[in-house]
VMD Tcl script that draws the C-alpha trace (Angstrom):
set ca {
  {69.57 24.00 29.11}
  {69.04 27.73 28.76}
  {67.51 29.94 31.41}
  {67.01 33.13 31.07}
  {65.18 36.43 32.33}
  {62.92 38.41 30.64}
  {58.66 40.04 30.87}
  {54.43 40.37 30.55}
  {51.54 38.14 31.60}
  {47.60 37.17 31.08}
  {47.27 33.80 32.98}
  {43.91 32.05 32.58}
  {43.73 29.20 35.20}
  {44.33 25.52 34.98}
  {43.60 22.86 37.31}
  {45.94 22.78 40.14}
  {48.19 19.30 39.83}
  {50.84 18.09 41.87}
  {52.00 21.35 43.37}
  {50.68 23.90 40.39}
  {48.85 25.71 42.61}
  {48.94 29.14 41.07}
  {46.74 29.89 37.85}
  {48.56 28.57 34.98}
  {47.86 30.12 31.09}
  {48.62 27.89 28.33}
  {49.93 30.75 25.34}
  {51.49 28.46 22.96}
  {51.17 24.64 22.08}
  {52.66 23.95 19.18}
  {53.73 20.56 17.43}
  {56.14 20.50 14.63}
  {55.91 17.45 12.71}
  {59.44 17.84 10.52}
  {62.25 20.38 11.82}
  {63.54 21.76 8.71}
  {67.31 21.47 8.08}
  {67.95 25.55 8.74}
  {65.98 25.47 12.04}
  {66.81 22.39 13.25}
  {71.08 24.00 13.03}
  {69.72 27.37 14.62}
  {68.48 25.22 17.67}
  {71.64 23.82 18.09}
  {73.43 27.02 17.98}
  {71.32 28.37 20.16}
  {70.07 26.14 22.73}
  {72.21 24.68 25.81}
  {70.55 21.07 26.24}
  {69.90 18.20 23.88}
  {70.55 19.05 19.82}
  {68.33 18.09 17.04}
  {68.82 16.67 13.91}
  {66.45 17.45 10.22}
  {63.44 15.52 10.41}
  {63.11 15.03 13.92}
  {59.54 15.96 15.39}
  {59.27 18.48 17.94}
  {56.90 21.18 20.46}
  {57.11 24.35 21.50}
  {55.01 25.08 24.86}
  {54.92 28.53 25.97}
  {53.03 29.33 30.02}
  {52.67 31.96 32.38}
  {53.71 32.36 35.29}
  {57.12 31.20 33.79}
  {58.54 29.36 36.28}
  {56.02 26.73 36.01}
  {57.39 25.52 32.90}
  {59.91 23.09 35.09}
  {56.98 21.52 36.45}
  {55.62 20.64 33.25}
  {59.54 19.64 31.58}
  {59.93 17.36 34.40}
  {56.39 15.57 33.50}
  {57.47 15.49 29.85}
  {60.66 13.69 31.04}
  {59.48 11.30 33.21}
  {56.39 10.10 30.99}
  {58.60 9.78 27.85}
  {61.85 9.81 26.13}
  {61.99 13.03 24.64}
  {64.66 15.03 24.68}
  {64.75 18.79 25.78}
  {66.66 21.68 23.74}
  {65.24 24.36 25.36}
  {64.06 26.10 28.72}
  {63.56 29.60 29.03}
  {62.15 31.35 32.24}
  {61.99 35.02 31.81}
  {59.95 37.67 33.58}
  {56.51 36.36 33.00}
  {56.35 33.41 30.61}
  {57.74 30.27 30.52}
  {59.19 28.07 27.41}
  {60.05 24.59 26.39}
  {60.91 22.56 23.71}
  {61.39 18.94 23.28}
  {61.74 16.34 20.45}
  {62.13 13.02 19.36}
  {62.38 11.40 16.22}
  {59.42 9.13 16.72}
  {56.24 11.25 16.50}
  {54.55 9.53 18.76}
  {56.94 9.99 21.85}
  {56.31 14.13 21.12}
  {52.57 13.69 21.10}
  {52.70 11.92 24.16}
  {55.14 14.25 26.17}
  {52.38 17.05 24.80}
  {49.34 14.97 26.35}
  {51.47 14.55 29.43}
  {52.11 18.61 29.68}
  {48.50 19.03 28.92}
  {47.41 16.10 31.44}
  {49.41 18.19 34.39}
  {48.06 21.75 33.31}
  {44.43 20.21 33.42}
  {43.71 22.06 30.13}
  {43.14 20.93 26.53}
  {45.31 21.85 23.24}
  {42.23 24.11 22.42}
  {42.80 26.14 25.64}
  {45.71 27.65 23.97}
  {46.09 31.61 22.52}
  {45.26 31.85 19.23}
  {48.38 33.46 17.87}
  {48.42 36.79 16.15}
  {51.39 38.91 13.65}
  {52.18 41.77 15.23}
  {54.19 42.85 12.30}
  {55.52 41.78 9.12}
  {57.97 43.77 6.75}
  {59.51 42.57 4.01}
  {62.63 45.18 2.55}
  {63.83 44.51 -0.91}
  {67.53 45.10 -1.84}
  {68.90 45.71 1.58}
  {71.48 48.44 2.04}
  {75.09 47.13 3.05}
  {75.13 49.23 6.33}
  {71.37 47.58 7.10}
  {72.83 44.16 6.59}
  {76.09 44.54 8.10}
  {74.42 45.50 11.84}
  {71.61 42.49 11.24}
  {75.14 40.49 10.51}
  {76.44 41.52 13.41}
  {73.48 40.18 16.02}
  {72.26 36.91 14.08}
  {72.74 33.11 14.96}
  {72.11 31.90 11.55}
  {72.95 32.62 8.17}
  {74.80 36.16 6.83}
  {72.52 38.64 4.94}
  {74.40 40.03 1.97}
  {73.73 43.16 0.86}
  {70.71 43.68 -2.32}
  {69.02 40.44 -0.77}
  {65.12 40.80 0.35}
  {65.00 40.43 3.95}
  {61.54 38.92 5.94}
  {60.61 40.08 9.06}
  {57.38 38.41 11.32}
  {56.75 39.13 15.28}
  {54.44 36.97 16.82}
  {52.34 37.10 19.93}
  {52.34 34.80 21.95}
  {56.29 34.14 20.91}
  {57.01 31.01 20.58}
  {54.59 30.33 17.18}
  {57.45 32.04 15.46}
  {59.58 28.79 15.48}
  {56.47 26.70 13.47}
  {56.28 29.79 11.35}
  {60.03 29.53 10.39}
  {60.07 25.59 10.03}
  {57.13 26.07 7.58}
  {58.81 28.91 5.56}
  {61.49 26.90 5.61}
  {59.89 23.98 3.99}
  {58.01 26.28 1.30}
  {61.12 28.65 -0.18}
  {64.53 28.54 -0.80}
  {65.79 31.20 1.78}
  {68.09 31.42 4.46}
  {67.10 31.89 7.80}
  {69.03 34.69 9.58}
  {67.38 34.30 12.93}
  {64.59 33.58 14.88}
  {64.22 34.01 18.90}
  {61.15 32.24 19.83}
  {60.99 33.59 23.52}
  {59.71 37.01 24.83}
  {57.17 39.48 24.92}
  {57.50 38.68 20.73}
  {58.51 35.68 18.63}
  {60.93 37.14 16.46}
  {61.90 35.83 12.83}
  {64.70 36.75 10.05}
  {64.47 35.00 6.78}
  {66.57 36.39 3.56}
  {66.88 35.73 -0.51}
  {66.34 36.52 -3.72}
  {62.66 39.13 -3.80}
  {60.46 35.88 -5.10}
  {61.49 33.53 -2.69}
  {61.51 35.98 0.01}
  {57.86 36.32 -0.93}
  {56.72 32.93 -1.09}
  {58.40 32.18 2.69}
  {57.03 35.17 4.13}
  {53.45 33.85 2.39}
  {54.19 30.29 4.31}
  {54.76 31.81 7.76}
  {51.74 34.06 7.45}
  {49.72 30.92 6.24}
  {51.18 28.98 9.56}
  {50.39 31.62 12.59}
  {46.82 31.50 10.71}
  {46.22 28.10 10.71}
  {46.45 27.67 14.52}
  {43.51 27.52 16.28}
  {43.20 28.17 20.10}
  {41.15 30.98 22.11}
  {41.28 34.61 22.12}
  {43.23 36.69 24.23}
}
mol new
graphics top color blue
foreach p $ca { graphics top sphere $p radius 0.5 }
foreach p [lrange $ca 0 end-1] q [lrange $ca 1 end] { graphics top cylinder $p $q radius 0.2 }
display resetview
């Protein structure tokens, strides 16, 4: 499973459970009810634990203080049979993901999470864009250095690309499932952990357009509190 290092923190606090005794902030809770064939192959390229497969159901929990996110793994694990892909710990926050193809079983390691954190899915941030670009007919040189860095598909030169940060990060992977789902593009790369969820999505200009319309549509469709 991957573990990582990274930064930044706002904690509001949860109830303290079995050993969570410092204030724990719930910044992303997200559920994805169909992993799209694209996103579903970049998790498996990029994570170090369990893979998924297209159509599988899956969530995204993001916390702070970070290393708090084994406590809340471990719960998922022992009160169902998910399976994990993910687990970052990085300077400040904390990230999981898990999935399963029954729905249910992902719903249930979520009420489990929630359960230990003594919070509700409404406690969560209410995620925001902290940018969005979209450049049409990318130059070669452009698209040969984003070539260079990505874990999913090649960006060929005159293609539109998409790009979305997110705050908190990890709303970035529903935003690319959901993009996914709504245009035929091909998603370059998207690094749900961070200061900033970070996506890359590419095409022709009018499909470009209608996936970067889909992942705006998804970070605004979340509810949760205000930072």
């Amino acid at each position: 499973m991957t573990v990582i290092q990274r930064s930044h923190c706002n904690p509001i606090h949860a109830k303290d459970r079995s050993g969570m005794a410092e204030a724990v902030s719930l910044r992303a809770y997200q559920f994805i009810d169909s992993l799209q064939p694209q996103f579903a192959s970049h998790v498996c390229t990029t994570c170090r634990g369990y893979f998924p497969v297209p159509g599988m159901a899956s969530l995204y929990i993001e916390i702070a203080p970070g290393m708090q996110i084994h406590r809340l793994i471990d719960r998922a694990l022992k009160a169902t049979d998910v399976q994990p892909a993910t687990l970052v710990v990085e300077r400040a926050f904390g990230m999981l993901e898990v999935h399963h193809e029954d729905k249910g079983q992902v719903h249930a390691a979520g009420l489990a999470i929630l359960d230990q954190l003594g919070v509700k899915e409404t406690d969560r941030l209410k995620p925001k864009v902290v940018s969005n670009t979209i450049i049409r007919s990318i130059e070669p040189y452009h698209a040969m250095i984003i070539d260079k860095i990505r874990f999913g598909s090649m960006i060929k030169p005159g293609q539109s690309l998409f790009i979305l940060e997110t705050e908190p990060a990890a709303y970035v992977a529903f935003a690319a499932n959901e993009a996914e789902k709504a245009a035929d593009v091909l998603l370059v790369d998207v690094l749900p952990f961070g200061a900033y969820g970070r996506l890359y999505m590419c095409g022709e200009e009018s499909e470009v357009d209608s996936a970067a319309k889909a992942a705006m549509d998804a970070i605004a469709s979340v509810t949760g509190r205000e930072k």
